[in-house]
N, C-alpha and C positions, 0 to 999 in steps of 0.2 A: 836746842835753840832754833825758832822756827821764823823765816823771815819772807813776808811778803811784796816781793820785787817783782817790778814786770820794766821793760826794755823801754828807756827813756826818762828812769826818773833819774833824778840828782839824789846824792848822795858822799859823805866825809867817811873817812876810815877812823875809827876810833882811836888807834895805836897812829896813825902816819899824818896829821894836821898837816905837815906840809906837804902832802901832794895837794891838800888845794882839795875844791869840790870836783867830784865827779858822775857822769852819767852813764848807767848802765846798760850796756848796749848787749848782754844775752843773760838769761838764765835758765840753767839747765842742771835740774836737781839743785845742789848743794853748789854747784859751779856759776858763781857770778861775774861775767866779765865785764870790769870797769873803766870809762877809758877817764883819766883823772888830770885836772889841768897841767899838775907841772912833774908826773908822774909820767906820764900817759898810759897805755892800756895793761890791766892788771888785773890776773888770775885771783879772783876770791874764793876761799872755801868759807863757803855762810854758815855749817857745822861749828867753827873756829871763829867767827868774826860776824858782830853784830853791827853791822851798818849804818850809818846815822842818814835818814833822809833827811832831806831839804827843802824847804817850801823856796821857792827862786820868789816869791811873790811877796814875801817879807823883805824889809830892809835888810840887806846885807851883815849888816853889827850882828841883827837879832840870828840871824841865821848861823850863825859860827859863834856866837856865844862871848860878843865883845867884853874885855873888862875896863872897869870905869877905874879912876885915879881918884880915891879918897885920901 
């Protein structure tokens, strides 16, 4: 699992929705440290965990993945 991050972007943990979005402020090898809104900074093995980037420039719903009420 191979993931290309660099220092700054946003970013959701797959398994952890509530820490909220966060930005990645190192990577180093397989070591991504995130610091995450309601989380705050968190040691990622990117070996183990595929990262969901963020685009901040979509509306928010679309960016997390809102669900609608049918």
């Amino acid at each position: 699992m191979t993931q290309q991050l660099a220092p700054g972007l946003y970013v959701r943990h797959p398994d952890m929705p509530d820490w909220g979005i966060g930005q990645v402020q190192s990577v180093i090898g397989n070591r991504i440290t995130v610091n995450f809104e309601n989380a705050g900074k968190q040691l990622i093995n990117g070996s183990n965990v595929l990262l969901i980037e963020i685009d901040l420039d979509q509306p928010r719903t679309a960016a997390i993945g809102a669900s609608r009420d049918t």
